[in-house]
N, C-alpha and C positions, 0 to 999 in steps of 0.2 A: 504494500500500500504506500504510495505518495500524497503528497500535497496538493497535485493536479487531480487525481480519485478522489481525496477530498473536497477539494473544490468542486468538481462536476456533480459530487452527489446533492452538496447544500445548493449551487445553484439551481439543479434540477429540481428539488424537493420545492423552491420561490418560484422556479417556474409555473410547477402544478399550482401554491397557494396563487398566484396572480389570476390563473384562470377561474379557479375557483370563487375568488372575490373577484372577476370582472361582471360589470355591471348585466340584469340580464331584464330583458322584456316584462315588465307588470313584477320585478320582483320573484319571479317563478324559476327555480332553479331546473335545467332539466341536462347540466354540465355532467359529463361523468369523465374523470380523468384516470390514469392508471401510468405511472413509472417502470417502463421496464428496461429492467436491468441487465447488463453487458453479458451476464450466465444465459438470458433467455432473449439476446438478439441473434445468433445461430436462426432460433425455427421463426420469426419475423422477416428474416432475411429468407427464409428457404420456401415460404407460404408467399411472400412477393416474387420472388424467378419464378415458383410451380402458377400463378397467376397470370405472371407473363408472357411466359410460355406457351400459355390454354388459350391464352385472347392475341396474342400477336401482336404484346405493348414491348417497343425496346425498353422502355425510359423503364419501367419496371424493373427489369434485370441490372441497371447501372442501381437503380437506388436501392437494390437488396444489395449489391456491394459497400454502397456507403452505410450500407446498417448495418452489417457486419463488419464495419472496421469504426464502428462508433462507438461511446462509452457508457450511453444508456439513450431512451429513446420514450419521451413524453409523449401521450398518446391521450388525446381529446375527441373526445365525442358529444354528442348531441341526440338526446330521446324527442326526435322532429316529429312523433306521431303525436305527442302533448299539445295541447292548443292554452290560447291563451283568453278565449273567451269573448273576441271584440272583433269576430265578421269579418276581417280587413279583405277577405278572398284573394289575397295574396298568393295562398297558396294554389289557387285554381277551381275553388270551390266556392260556391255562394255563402256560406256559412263553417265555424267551426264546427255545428257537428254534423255537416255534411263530411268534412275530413275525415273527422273520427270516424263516420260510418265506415268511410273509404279503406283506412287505416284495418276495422277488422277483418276486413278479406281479401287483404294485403298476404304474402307468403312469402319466405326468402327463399330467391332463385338463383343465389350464387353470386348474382350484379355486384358493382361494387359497392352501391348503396339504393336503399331502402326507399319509398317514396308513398304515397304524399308525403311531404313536408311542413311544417308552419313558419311562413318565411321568416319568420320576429324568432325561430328557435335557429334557426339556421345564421341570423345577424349573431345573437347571442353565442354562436356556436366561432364567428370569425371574432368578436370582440376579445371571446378567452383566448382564441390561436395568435392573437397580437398583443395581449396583455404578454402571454406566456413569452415570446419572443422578446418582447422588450425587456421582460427582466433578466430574460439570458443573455442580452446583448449590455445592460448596463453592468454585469457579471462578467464580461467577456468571454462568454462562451460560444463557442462558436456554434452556428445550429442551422438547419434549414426548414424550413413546414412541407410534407410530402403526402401529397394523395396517396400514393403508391403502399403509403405504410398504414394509413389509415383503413385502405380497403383491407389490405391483409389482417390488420388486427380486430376489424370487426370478422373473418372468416375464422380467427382462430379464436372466437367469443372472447376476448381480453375486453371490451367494452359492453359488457348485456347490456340488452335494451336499446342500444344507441342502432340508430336509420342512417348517421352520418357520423366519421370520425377522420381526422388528420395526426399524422404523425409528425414531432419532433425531435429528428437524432441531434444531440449532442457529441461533441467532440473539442478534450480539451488535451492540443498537441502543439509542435512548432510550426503547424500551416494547416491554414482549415485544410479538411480534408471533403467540401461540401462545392468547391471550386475549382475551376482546371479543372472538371471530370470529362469524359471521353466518353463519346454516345454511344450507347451498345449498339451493333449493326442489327438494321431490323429484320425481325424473322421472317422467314420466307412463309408462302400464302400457303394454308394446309387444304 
């Protein structure tokens, strides 16, 4: 253990609190965060390539590289089937409990994410993903925000409940390792 381990881990743990106290719609918490740790980015990393792989994304394959060479990996999500009560049809819907109806006969089919939405959960969902950044950036932790991890970590249930979720790998080294990356060649048509 180092002092750079230590530091990634307190700044990751202000990470999570900033998202958690980021501001959220009507007061209605529907954040779910989850820290994982440098032992359990191997199968994060290996559930983003086996995804990329199935669908024919490169960017997927480059960003299970850089999770696997990161030192833990903030992972936010959002329960978008929650409504907040106040019609805005935002989401596509005349009403929120036309959503919620929608919502129950909803199934997961594997997608990356989950749908209807409630667009006020989905803002609340990007306020915690740039709360959390900024307090790893006033940390100087180096970090990125990645679809790529977030779909993964909702397919290996590390978020229940969550319709939508973003991951952020940290890395604290002599040069981010989240820049200069090299595009994985894209997979051929199956």
């Amino acid at each position: 253990m180092n002092s750079e381990d230590d530091g990634l881990r307190a700044a990751i743990a202000l990470m999570a609190l900033s998202a958690r106290t980021a501001p959220k719609g009507k007061g209605m918490d529907s954040i779910v965060t989850r820290i994982v740790p440098k032992d359990e980015l191997p199968a994060l990393a290996a559930e983003m390539k086996a995804f990329g792989e199935k669908h024919n994304i490169g960017f997927f394959l480059r960003d299970a590289g850089n999770i696997a060479a990161s030192g833990a990996c903030l992972i936010i999500g959002a329960r978008g089937h929650e409504t907040l009560g106040i019609n805005c049809q935002g989401c596509g819907y005349p009403s929120c409990a036309a959503m919620a109806e929608a919502c129950k006969d909803r199934e997961e089919t594997g997608s990356p994410f989950s749908g209807p939405n409630c667009v006020l959960k989905m803002a609340d969902l990007g306020i915690a993903v740039g709360s959390a950044v900024k307090s790893a950036s006033i940390h100087n932790l180096d970090n990125r925000v990645m679809y790529s991890a977030g779909v993964a970590a909702r397919s290996l249930g590390m978020v229940p409940g969550c319709s939508v979720a973003y991951g952020i790998p940290v890395s604290a080294t002599g040069k981010n390792i989240f820049f200069d990356r090299h595009q994985e060649p894209k997979q051929s048509p199956k």
